[in-house]
C-alpha positions, -999 to 999 in steps of 0.1 A, spaced: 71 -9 746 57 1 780 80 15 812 85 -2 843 67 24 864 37 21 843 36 56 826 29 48 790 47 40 760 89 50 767 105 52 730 141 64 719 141 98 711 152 94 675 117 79 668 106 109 662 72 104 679 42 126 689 25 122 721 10 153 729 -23 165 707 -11 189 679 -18 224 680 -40 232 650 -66 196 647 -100 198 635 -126 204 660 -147 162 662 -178 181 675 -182 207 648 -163 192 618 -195 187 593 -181 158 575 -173 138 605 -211 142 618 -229 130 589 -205 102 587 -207 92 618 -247 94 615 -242 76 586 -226 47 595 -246 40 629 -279 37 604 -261 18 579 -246 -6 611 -285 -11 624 -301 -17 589 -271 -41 577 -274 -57 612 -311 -59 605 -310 -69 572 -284 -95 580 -303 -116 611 -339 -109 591 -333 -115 554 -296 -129 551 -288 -98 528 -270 -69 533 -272 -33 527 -257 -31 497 -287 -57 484 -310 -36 497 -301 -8 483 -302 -25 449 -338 -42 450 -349 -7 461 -332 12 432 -348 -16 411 -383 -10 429 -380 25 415 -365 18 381 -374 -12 369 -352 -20 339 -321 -3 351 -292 -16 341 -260 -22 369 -240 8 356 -279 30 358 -277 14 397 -243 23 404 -247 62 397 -282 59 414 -270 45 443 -232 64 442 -216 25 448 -192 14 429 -190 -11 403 -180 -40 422 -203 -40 452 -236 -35 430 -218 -66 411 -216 -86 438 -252 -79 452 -266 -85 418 -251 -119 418 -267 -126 447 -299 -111 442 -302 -133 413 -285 -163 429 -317 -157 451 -342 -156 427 -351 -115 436 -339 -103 408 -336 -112 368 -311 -100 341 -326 -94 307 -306 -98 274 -281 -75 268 -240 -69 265 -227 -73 306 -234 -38 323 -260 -29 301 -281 -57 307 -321 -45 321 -327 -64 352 -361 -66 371 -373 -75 403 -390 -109 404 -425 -114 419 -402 -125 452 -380 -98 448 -411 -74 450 -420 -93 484 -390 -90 496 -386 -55 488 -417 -49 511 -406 -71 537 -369 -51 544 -386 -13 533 -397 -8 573 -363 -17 583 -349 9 560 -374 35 571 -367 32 604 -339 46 598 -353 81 586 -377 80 613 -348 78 636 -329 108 619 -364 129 618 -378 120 652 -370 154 667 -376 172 635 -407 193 624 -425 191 588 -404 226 579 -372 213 596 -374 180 574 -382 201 540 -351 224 550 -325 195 556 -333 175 524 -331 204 509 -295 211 518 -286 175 516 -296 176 478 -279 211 472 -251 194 494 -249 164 472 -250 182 439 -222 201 450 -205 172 457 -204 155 425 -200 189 402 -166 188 423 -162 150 415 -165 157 376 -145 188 374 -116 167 398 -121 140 374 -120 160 342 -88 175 359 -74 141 364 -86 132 329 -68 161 311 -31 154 331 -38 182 356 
């Protein structure tokens, strides 16, 4: 509700609301986490966008035909940890990668199954890879040779961190605790 005079919200005092920033927050322009994410998601917003108008696929099915480029014969749940997606959304862009006729699923129990790009999934692969690497030129653009070794380098020791965290929080999880 909004007072009469135009001030901003007026509530009863027994809402218990906050209206003035709290003392202790985290710091937006220095809180790591919040940086690479929002990095993160302006690349992801101009490749899907990309993607999208170009291509009528998404990032997701990029990510998979690229994954697939790499390692041929991978199956979903070898393309899920590659990728870090989960199950679901590697599901559904499979689907439609095959729906498509970019990709093929060989023999095999669901999940396990090889799949391969087709000889149009290989095209199309080439056709959406300088969208994709736009992207990096975009992050490295300001960067020199050294600067671009040292960053990947901490992104790597960064993201093996990460997931020796996720197994032990899992294990945790796993074992009641």
């Amino acid at each position: 509700m909004a007072s009469e005079r135009g001030q901003g919200p007026v509530f009863p005092a027994s809402d218990g609301v906050v209206l003035e920033p709290l003392p202790e927050t985290i710091d937006p322009d220095g809180f790591t986490p919040r940086l690479l994410a929002l990095l993160s998601n302006a690349l992801v917003w101009r490749e899907s966008h990309e993607l999208r108008r170009r291509f009528q696929l998404g990032t997701n099915d990029w990510r998979v035909i690229s994954a697939l480029a790499i390692r041929p014969g991978s199956a979903a749940t070898d393309v899920n940890e590659f990728l870090g997606l989960n199950k679901a959304a590697v599901s559904k862009s499979v689907n439609t990668l095959v729906e498509r006729g970019l990709v093929i699923l060989s023999d095999g129990p669901r999940g396990s199954r090889p799949m391969y790009l087709t000889t149009a999934g290989a095209e199309m692969h080439d056709a959406m890879m300088p969208i994709s690497m736009r992207g990096q030129e975009i992050i490295l653009a300001h960067l020199e040779p050294a600067e671009v070794e040292s960053l990947n380098q901490l992104l790597r020791k960064m993201l093996d961190h990460a997931r020796e965290l996720q197994e032990l929080e899992s294990s945790a999880l796993a074992a009641g605790g």
